[in-house]
C-alpha positions in Angstrom: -23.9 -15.9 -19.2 -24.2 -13.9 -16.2 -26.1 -10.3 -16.9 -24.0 -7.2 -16.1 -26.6 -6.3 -13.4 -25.9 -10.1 -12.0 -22.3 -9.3 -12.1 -22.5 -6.1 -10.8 -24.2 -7.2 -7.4 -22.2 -10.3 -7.1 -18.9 -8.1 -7.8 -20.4 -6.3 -4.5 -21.0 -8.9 -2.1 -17.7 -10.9 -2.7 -16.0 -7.1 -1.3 -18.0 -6.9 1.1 -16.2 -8.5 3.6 -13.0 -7.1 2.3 -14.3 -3.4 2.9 -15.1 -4.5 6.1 -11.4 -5.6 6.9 -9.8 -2.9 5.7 -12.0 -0.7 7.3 -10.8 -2.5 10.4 -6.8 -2.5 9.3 -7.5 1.6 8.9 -7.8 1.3 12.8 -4.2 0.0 13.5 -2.0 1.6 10.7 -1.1 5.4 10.6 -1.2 5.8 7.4 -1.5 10.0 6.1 1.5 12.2 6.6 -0.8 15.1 6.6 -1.4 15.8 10.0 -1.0 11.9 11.0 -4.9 11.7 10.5 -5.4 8.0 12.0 -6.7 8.4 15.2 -5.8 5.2 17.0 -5.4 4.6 20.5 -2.8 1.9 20.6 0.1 1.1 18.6 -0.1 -2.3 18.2 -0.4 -1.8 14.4 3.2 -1.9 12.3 3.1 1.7 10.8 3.1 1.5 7.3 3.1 -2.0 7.1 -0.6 -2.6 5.6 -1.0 -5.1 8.0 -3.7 -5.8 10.5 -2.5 -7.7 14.1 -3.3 -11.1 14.2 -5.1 -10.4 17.4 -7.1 -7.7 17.0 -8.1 -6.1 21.0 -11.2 -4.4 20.6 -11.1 -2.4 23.3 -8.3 -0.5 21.8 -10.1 1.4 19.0 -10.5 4.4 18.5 -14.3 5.1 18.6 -15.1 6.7 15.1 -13.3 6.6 11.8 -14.0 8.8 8.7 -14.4 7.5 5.3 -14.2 9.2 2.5 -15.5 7.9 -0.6 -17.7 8.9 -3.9 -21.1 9.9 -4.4 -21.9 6.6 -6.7 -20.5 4.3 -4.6 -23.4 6.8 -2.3 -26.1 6.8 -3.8 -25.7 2.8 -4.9 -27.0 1.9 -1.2 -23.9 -0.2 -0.7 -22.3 1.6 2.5 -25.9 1.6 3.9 -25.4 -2.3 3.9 -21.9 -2.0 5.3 -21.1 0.7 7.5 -24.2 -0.4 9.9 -23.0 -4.3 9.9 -19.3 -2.6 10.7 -20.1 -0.6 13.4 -22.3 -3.0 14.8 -19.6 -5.6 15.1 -16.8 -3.6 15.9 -18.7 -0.6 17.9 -16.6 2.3 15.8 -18.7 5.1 14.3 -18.1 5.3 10.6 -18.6 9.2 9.5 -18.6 8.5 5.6 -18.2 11.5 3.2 -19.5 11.5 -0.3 -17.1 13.5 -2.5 -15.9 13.0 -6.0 -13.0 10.7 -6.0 -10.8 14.2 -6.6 -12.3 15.5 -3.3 -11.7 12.6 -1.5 -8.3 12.4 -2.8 -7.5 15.7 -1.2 -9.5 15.2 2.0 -7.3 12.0 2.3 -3.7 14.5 1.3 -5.4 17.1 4.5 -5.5 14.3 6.9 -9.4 15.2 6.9 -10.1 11.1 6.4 -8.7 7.8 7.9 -9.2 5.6 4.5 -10.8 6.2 1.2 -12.6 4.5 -1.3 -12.8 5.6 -5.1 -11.6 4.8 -8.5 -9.2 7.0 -10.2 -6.5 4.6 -10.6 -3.7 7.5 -11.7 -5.1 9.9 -8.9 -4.7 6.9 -6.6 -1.1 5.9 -7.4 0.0 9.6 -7.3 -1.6 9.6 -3.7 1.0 6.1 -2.7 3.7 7.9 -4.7 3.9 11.1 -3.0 3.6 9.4 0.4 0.1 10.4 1.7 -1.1 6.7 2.2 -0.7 3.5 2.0 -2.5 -0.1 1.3 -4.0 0.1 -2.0 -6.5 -2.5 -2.3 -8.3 -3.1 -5.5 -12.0 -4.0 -3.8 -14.9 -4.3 -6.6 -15.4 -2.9 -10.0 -18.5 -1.4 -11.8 -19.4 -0.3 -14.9 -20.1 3.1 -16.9 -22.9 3.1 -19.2 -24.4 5.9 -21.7 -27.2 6.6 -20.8 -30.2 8.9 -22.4 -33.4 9.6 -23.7 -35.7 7.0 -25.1 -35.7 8.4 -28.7 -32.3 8.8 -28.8 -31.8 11.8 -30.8 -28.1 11.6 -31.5 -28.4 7.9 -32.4 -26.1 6.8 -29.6 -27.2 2.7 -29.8 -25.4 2.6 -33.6 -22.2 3.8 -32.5 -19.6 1.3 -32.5 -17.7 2.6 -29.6 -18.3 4.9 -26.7 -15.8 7.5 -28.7 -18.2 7.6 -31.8 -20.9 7.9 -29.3 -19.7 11.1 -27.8 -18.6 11.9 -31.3 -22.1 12.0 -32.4 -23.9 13.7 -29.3 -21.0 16.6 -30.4 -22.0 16.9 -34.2 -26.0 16.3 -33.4 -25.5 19.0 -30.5 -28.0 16.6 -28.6 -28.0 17.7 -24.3 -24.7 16.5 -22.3 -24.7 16.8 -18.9 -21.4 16.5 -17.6 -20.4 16.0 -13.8 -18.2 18.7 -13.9 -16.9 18.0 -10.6 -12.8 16.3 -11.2 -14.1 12.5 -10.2 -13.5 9.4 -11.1 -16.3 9.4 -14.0 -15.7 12.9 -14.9 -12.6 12.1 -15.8 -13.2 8.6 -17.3 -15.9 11.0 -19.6 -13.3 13.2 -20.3 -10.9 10.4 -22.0 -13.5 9.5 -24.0 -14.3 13.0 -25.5 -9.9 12.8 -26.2 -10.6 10.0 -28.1 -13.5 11.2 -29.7 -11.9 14.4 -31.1 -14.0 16.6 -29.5 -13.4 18.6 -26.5 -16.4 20.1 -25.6 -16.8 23.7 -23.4 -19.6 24.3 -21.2 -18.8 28.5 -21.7 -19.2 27.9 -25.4 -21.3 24.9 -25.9 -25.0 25.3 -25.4 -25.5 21.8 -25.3 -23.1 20.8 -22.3 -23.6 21.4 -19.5 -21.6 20.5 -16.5 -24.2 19.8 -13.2 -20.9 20.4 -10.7 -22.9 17.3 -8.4 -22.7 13.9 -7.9 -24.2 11.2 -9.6 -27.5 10.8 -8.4 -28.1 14.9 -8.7 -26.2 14.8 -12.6 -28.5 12.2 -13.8 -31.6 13.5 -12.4 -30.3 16.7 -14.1 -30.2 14.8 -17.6 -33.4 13.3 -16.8 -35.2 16.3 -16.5 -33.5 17.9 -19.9 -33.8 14.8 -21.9 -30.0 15.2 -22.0 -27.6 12.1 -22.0 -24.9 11.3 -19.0 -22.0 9.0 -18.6 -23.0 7.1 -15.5 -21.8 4.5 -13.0 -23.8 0.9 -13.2 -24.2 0.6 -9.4 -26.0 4.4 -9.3 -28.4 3.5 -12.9 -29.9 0.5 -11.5 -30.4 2.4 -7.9 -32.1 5.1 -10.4 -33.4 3.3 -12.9 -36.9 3.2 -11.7 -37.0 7.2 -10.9 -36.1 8.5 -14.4 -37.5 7.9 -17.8 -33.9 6.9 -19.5 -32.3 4.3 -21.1 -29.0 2.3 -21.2 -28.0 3.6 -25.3 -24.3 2.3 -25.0 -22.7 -0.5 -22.9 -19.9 -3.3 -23.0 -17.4 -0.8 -24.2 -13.3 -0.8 -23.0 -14.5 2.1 -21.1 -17.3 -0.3 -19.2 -15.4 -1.7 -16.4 -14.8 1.2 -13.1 -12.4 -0.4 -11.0 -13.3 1.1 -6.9 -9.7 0.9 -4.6 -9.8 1.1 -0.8 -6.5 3.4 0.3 -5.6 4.3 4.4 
């Protein structure tokens, strides 16, 4: 059986090559009703349609694209691996823009990005449904974890579920640090504290806090207060090796982050 991390980096590679071709669709398709963001230069595309041309004249794109996508899918490496291999190729400037998926949702309503990739599946329908893109594409998927420290105060690794594990980091009043910042995995943590009973307030809670940062900058947060985070698999094992935590829950029906490219 094929190890999560196994998984997780073969999950990657197999999209690689679609992020790449949608990237390249993005270039042909106007897509955002909000101030008709996609910059292209011909109209060879079929508006709307999702569809790249089946001859694709590279002379006619537009020179730079913006992408706007989340801080895990960041601070994972990934687009350092793709972007560079895409612009080489197609000679288009990628200017990517790490946001919570929230942030890059609205960027993407503004017109202030050609295509996004993030992972809020209700966010992203209500984007198709109220007409600001178009060409959903389900890409990759991840996985959260629990993460924390080493002794594990709260006694995280005997929960059953991810539910009873927030339940118990409430009633042991152990450190949370939240994202706080409305994206994909702050709200994936916030329907796990619905359905652990507890809805925790960083005004009246000493023991959450909400960091307001990406992922990278919330776990280093937790690191450094021996607190525990909700994290994204791709961003722990970039991390792994630069914080003294440890995986306390996993392979929980919260596990699997499903990452959507929209234009």
């Amino acid at each position: 059986m094929k190890s999560q991390k196994t998984k997780k980096i073969l999950g990657i590679t197999a999209a690689a090559v679609i992020v790449i071709t949608l990237l390249l669709m993005v270039l042909f398709t106007n897509s955002f009703k909000a101030g008709e963001s996609l910059r292209t230069e011909s109209d060879t595309g079929e508006s709307g349609s999702g569809a790249a041309s089946d001859s694709i004249n590279l002379t006619k794109l537009e020179p730079e694209i913006v992408l706007a996508t989340t801080t895990s899918t960041q601070d994972t490496g990934l687009l350092d691996v793709l972007v560079p291999a895409f612009e080489e190729k197609y000679n288009v400037k990628v200017k990517t823009i790490a946001a919570g998926t929230g942030e890059a949702i609205n960027m993407g309503k503004r017109g202030d990005a050609d295509v996004l990739l993030v992972h809020s599946r209700t966010q992203e329908d209500d984007f198709v449904a109220e007409d600001y893109g178009v060409n959903r594409r389900d890409v990759m998927y991840n996985f959260f974890y629990i993460v924390g420290p080493h002794n594990d105060p709260a006694e995280v690794e005997k929960a059953t579920t991810a539910a009873d594990a927030f339940l118990g980091i409430a009633e042991s009043e152990a450190f949370f640090v939240s994202r706080g910042d409305n994206s994909g995995t702050h709200s994936k943590e916030k329907s796990v504290w619905t359905k652990s009973g507890v809805t925790p307030n960083a005004k009246n809670d000493s023991w959450y806090i909400e960091a307001g940062q990406g992922m990278g900058a919330t776990l280093t947060m937790a690191n450094e207060m021996g607190a525990y985070t909700l994290v994204d698999s791709g961003t722990w094992h970039a991390f792994e090796n630069k914080v003294d935590m440890k995986i306390v829950k996993e392979n929980d029906s919260i596990s699997i982050i499903h990452m959507e490219l929209l234009q």
